[in-house]
C-alpha positions in Angstrom: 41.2 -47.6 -1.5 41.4 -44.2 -1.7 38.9 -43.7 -4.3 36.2 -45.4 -2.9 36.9 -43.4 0.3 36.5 -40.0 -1.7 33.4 -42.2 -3.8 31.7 -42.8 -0.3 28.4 -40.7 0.7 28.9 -37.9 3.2 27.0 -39.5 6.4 24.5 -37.0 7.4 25.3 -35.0 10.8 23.4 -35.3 13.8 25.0 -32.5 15.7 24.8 -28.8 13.6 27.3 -26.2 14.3 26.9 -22.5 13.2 28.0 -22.6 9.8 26.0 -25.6 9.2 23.1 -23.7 10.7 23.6 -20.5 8.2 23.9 -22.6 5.6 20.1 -23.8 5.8 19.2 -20.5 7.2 20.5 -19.3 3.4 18.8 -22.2 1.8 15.2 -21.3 3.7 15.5 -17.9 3.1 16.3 -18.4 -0.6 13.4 -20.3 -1.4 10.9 -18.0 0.2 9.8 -15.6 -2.7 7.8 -12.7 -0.1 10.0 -10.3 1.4 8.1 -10.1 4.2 8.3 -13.5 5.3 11.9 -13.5 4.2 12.3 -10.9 7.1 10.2 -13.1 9.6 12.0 -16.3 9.2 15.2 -14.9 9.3 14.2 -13.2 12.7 12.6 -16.6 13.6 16.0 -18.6 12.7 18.4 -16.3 14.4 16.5 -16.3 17.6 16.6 -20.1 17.7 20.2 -20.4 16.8 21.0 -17.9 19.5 19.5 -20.2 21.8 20.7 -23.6 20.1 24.3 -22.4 20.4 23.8 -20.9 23.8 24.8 -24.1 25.7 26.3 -27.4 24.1 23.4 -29.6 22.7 23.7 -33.1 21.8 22.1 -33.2 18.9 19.2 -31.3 16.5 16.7 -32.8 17.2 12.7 -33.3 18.2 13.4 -33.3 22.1 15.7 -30.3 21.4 13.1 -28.4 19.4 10.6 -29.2 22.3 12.9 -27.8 24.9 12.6 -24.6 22.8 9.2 -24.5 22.4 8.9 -24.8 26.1 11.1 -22.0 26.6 9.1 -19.9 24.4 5.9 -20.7 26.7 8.0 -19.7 29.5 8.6 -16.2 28.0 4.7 -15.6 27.6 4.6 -15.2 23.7 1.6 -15.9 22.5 0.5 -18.8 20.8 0.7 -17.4 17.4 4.5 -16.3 17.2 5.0 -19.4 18.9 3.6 -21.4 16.1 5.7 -19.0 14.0 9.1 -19.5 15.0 7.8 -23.3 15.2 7.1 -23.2 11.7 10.9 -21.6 10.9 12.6 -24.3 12.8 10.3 -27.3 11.4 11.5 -25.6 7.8 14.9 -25.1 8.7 15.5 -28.8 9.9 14.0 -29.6 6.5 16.3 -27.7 4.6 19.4 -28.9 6.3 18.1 -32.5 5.8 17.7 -31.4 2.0 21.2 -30.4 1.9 22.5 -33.6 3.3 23.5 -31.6 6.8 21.1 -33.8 8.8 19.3 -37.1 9.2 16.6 -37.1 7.3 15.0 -39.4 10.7 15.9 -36.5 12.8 14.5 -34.0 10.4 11.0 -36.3 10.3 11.0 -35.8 14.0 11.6 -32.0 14.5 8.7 -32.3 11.6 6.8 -33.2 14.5 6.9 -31.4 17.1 3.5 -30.0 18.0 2.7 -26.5 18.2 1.3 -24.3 21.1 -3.1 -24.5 21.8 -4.1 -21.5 21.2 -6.6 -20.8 24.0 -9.5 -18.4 22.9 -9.8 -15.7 20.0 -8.1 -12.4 20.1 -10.2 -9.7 20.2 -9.6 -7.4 17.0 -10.1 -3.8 16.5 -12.6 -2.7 14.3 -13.8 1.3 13.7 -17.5 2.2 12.7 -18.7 4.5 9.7 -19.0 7.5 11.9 -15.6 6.8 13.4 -13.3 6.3 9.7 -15.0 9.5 8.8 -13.5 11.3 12.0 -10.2 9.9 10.7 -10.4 11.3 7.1 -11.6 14.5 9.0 -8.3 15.2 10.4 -6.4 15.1 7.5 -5.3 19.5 6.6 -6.7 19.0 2.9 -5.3 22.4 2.0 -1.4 21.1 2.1 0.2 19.3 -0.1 1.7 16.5 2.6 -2.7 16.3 3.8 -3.7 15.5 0.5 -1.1 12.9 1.1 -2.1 11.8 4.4 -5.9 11.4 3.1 -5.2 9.6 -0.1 -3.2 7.1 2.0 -6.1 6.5 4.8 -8.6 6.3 1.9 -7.0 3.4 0.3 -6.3 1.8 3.2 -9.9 2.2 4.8 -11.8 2.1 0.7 -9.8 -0.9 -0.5 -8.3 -2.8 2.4 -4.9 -2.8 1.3 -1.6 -4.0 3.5 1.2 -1.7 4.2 3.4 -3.0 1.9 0.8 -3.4 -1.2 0.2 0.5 -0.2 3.5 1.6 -0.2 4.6 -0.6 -3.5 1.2 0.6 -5.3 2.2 2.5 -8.5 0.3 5.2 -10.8 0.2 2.8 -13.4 -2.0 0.0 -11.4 -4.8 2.3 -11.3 -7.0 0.8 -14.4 -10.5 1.5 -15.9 -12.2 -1.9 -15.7 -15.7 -2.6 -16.3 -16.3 1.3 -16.6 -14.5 1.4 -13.0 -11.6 2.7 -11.4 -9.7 -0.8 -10.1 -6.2 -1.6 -8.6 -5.3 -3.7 -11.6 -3.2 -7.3 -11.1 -1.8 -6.3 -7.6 0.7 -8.5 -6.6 -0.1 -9.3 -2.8 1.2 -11.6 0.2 2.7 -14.8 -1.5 2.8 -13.6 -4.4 -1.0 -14.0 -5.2 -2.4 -11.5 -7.8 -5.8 -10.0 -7.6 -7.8 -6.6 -9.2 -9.2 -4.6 -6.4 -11.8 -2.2 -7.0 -11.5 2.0 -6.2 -14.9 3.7 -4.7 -15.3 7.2 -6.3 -14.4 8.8 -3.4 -11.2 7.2 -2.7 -10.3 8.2 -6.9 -10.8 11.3 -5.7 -8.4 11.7 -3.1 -5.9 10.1 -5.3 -6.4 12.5 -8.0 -6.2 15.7 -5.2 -2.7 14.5 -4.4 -1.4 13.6 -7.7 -2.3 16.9 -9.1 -1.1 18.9 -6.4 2.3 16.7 -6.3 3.2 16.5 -10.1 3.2 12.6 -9.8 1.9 10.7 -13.4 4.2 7.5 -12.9 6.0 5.6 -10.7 5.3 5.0 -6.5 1.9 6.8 -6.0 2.9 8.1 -2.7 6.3 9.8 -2.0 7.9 11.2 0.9 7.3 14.8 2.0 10.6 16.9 2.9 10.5 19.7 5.8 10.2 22.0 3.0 6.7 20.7 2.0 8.4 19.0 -1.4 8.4 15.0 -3.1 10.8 13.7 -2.1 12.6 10.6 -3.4 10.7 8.0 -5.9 8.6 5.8 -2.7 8.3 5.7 1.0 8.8 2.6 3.5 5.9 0.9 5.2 6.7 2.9 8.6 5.4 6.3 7.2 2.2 4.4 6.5 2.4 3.3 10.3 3.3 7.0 11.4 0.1 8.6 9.6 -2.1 6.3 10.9 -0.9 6.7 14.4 -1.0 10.3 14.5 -4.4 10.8 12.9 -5.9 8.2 15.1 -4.3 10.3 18.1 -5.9 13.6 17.1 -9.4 12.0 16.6 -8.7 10.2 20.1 -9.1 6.8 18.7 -6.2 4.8 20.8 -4.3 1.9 19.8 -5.3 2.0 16.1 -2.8 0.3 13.4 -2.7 0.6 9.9 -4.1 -3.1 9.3 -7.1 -2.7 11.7 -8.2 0.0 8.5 -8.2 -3.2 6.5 -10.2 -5.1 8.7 -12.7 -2.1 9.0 -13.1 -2.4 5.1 -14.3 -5.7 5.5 -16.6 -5.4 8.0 -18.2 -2.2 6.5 -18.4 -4.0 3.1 -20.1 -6.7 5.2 -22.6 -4.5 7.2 -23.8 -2.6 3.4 -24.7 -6.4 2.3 -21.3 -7.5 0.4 -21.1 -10.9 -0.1 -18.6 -12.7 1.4 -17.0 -14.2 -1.8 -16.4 -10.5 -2.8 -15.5 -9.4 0.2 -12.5 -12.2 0.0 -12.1 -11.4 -3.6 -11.3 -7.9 -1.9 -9.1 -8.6 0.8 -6.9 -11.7 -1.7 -7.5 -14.5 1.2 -7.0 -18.2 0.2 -9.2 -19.4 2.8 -12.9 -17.9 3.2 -12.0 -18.5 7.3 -9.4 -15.8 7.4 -12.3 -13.6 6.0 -14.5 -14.4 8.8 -12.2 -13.5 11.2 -11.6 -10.1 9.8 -15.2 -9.4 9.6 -15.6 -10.8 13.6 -18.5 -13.1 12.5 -21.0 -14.1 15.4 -24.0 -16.2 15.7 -27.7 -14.3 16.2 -30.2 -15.0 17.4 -32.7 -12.2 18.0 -32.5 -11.7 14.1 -31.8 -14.9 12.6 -30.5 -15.6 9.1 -33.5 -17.9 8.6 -36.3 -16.3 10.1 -37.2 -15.0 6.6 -36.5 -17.1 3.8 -39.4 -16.8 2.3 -41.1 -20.1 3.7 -43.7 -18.4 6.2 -47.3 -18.7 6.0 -49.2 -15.8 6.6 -50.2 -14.4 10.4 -53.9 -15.7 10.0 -52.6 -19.3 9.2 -50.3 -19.4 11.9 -52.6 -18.4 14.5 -55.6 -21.1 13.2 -52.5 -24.0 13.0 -52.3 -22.6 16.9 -55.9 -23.2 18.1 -56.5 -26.3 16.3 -53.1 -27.8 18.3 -54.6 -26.6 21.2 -57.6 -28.3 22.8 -60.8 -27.1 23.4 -59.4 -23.6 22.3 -62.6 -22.2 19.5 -60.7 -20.4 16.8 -59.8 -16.8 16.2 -61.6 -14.6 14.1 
């Protein structure tokens, strides 16, 4: 009797205490290979378990997960990290069903829950030609942590690179390809891997600050003691989000971040006739949609895209199709 007791299947739970809860927070966290979503989900997950463990719940479940999702609305976040932490509890729930923590029905159900409308499109923040040239303007070329300062707003603004693709970028991923200078096999957001081409000018800057900084391997960019010395073998994000601020302060350009510069490379790419295959290729999207929103695609009119295709007949036909539609109009000359 005994043995078929200790033989029996453990019957899935349908109320999750803490450590149950941590134990498919591990388990999500674990299987997500980005480090960046690694630190959003687990951001995502504590905030709901705060608020799951706040008061007694009855069980884990779809109504519960709807309660929270109206709380959210309630706060005023916008639909987007709504959807977010959405998408963290839906995985969550699926993990603990995985690990035989939960009913799998209740699971299917959380699995459900629908996410907030998004109402409208965000306007984004774009610079012009004249304005990324102000930006580079600002940098003090003549010092060593300048040289710096440019090289790191002319990858951003000539390649369209993310903060953390910046900061992990290393002298050994700058390639000849082709008979061009190229970021070669960057590893980018989920782990996708693309080659990502280097204007001349941007070279340029690279190779002002890695002769003036001694640099041949390793992190391209390096911290900057008080002393006006490398420091250390890399720099964090944040330094990337501190240049760009105080640049864009001294140029009077307000409210500028460091991943607006990468939707400014798409747009000017776009604007000097780019194709928007390459112009994806560039920026390492899967989906050709999140391309059009970076470039802030619109519809015109005034100068349509098939006014000339190459179809039109000549003025003088045009005008003689004209009169002979019209009645008792002679022709023109």
């Amino acid at each position: 009797m005994a043995k078929s007791k200790a033989n029996r299947k453990r019957a899935p739970k349908h109320v999750l205490k803490l450590p149950d809860l941590e134990q498919s927070k591990s388990a999500v966290l674990n299987s997500l290979t980005s480090q960046s979503s690694q630190r959003t989900y687990d951001h995502a997950i504590r905030e709901f378990i705060e608020w799951y463990c706040s008061e007694p719940r009855l069980a884990f479940n779809k109504t519960v997960v709807t309660r929270y999702r109206i709380s959210l609305e309630q706060r005023r976040y916008a639909s987007t990290t709504i959807n977010l932490r959405l998408a963290a509890v839906r995985r969550l729930a699926y993990e603990a069903a995985d690990c035989g923590l939960l009913s799998a029905d209740l699971a299917a159900g959380i699995r459900r829950v629908k996410g907030a409308k998004r109402l409208g499109v965000p306007v984004g923040n774009w610079l012009t030609a004249e304005q990324g040239k102000r930006l580079l303007l600002t940098v003090d070329s003549a010092s060593l942590r300048g040289k710096r300062d440019y090289a790191t707003l002319a990858i951003l603004l000539g390649c369209g690179l993310r903060r953390a693709e910046l900061a992990a970028l290393r002298v050994e991923d700058i390639q000849q390809r082709e008979e061009h200078w190229v970021i070669a096999d960057l590893v980018g957001k989920g782990g996708h891997i693309r080659t990502i081409p280097v204007p001349d000018w941007v070279k340029a800057g690279i190779d002002a600050w890695t002769a003036a900084s001694g640099i041949t391997a390793g992190t391209l960019l390096r911290s900057i003691n008080k002393a006006g010395r490398v420091w250390g073998i890399g720099f964090s994000p944040k330094v990337i989000w501190g240049v760009v601020k105080e640049k864009a302060k001294a140029c009077e350009i307000p409210c500028l971040a460091p991943h607006d510069l990468r939707r400014t490379c798409a747009r000017l790419c776009h604007q000097a006739g780019g194709e928007l295959e390459q112009i994806q290729f560039l920026l390492g999207h899967v989906s050709v949609q999140t391309t059009e929103r970076y470039l802030g695609c619109k519809q015109r009119f005034r100068d349509a895209v098939n006014d000339r295709i190459g179809l039109e007949p000549n003025r003088t036909s045009v005008l003689k199709t004209l009169n002979l539609l019209i009645l008792g109009m002679p022709e023109l000359a």
